[in-house]
Structure formats: C-alpha cells, structure tokens
N, C-alpha and C positions, 0 to 999 in steps of 0.2 A: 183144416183146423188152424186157429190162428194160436200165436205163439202169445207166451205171458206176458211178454211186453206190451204185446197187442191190446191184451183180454183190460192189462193194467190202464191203457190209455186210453181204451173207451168207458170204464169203470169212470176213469177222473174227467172227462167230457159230458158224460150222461151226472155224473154229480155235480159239476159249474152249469150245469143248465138247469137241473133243479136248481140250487142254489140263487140262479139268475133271478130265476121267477120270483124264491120266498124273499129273497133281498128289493128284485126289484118294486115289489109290491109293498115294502114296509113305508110305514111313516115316523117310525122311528131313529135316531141318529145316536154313533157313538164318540164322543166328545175328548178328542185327548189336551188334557191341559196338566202341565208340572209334571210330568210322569207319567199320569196314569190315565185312564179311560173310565169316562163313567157314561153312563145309559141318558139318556134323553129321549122318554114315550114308557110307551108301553112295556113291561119285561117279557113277554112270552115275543115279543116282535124283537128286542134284545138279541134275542136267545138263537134267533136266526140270522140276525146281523153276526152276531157270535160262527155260528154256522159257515154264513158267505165268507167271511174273515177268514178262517181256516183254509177254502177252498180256494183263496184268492178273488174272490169278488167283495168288491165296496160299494156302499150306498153312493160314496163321493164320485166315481168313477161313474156308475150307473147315470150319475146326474150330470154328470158334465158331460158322457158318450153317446147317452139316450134319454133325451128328454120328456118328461111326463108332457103327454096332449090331451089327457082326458083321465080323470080319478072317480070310483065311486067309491066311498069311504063303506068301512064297516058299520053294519047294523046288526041290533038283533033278530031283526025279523028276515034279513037275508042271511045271515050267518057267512058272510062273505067279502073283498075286498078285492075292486078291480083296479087296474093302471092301466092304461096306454102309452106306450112310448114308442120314441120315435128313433128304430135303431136300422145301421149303415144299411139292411136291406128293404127296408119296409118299417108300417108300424104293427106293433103285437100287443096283443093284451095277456098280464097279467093278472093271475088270480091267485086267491088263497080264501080258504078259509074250513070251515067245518066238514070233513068230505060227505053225508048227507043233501048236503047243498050244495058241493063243487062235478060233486061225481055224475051227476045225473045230469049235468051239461054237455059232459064229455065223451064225445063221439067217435076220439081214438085213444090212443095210448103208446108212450115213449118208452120202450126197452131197447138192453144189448141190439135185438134185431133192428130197431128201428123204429118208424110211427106204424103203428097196423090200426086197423078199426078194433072200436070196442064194441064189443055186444053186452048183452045182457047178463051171461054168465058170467064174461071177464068183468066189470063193472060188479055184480054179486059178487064174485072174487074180493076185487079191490076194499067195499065194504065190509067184508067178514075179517080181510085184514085190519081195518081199522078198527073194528070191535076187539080183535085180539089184543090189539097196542092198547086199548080204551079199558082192557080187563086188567092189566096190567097197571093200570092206576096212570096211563099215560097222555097227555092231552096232544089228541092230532089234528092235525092239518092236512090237508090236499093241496095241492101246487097244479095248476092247470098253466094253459097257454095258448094262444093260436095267431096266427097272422092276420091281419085286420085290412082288407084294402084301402087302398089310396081315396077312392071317391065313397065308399064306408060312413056315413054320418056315425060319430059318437054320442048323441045324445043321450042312449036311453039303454040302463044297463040291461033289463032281461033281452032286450036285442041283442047286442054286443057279447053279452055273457052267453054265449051257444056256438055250440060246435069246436067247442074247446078238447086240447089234447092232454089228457093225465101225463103230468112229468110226475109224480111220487108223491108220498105221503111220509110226514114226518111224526116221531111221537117224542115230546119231551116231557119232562119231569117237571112237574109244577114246584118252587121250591117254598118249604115250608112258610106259613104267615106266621108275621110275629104274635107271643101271646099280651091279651090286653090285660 
C-alpha cells in the first residue's frame, strides 16, 4: 500500500497531465495588465486556463516549452480540437472536445494504475459518466492524448486523431448569459 503522501503526489501528477492536455490544446490566452487578468477567446477555454492556473500549468510556458507543429481547430461537425507539440520526449497530440467524439478514438485510458487499454465497457463507463455531469446541467469535455512519431505525417486529422489515451473528463458550469 502506498502512503498518503504517495496517493497525494500521484493525484497532483495525474491532475497537471490532465490539465496539460485541456491547457495545452486551448487557443485561448489570459492577459495580465494593471492588476488584473482578463480572458482573450473563448470562456469555456477560459475556464480551463483557469484550471491549468491552479494546477500550475500555463498556456505561456506551454508555448515556449513545447511548441505547436500541427493544429486542427474546433468545428461543429467534429466536435473537437487537436494540437501537436513538440515536447522534450517526442511529439504528442492533444485533444479536447465533446467526449461523444473524443472517446471513441480512445484506445486506452490514464488512472492511479497507469495507461491500461480501453474496452468497450470502460469507454460505456466513461460515457455514462459524461451523461451524469451533462444531467447535472454541466458542460463536458474529454481530454485525450497519445505520442505521435517522429516520421508520423500530420496532415490529416481523422488519421492523427486515433489511438489516443482518455486522460479525464471535465464538467463546468456554463455561467449565466446576460438578459437582452
């Protein structure tokens, strides 16, 4: 059995590796000027920059440590958003997006244990949790990831987008629009 210290440091590991992913896949930035911070993009992308923040990961550091080699932006008809970058071991892709769309790319999955393969019930899993966060009036995301090889072409996302590993799903609270 490992000790609480222990239980605590892979908790905060396995959470900056999520974190890596939803950060390193944003296109949004947060701007400190006078004081204060404010949003540049998207708010639900915010909201995860907000996230990485907490855990100690930045978009800035992201960008200066591992650089974007390949983007496929979000659409509605993929319901998703990939990255490539280029970090100290290799390059990896980033994902995010609907998990409907993220999840059924992915071929394993990151816990306490480790990566293990995903099947089809853990995968049904995963989605039923996302329906739970989604009952709960919450909008989720999927965070995937995998290692991309070196001689790899990135051209072409539904290539690139396979065989990816579920690092987590998040669910945030949409916050109220204002009234007209």
């Amino acid at each position: 059995l490992k000790t609480e210290a222990e239980h605590q440091a892979l908790f905060v590991e396995l959470a900056r590796e999520f974190a890596t992913v939803l950060v390193g896949c944003c296109d949004a930035r947060l701007v400190r000027e006078a004081g204060s911070t404010r949003l540049l993009g998207d708010p639900t992308e915010g909201a995860l920059l907000a996230l990485g923040l907490a855990l100690g990961v930045t978009r800035e550091t992201l960008d200066r440590e591992t650089p974007r080699v390949a983007e496929w932006p979000f659409d509605s008809d993929r319901k998703r958003m990939s990255v490539a970058r280029a970090f100290a071991g290799g390059r990896r892709l980033l994902c995010k997006g609907a998990p409907e769309a993220v999840l059924p790319r992915c071929t394993h999955v990151r816990d306490a244990g480790g990566v293990r393969e995903l099947d089809g019930a853990g995968r049904e899993a995963l989605l039923a949790i996302a329906e739970r966060l989604a009952a709960r009036g919450l909008r989720v995301l999927a965070a995937a990831s995998r290692a991309v090889d070196s001689a790899e072409p990135l051209a072409d996302a539904d290539h690139t987008e396979r065989g990816l590993c579920s690092d987590g799903l998040v669910g945030m609270q949409d916050a109220p629009r204002p009234r007209e």
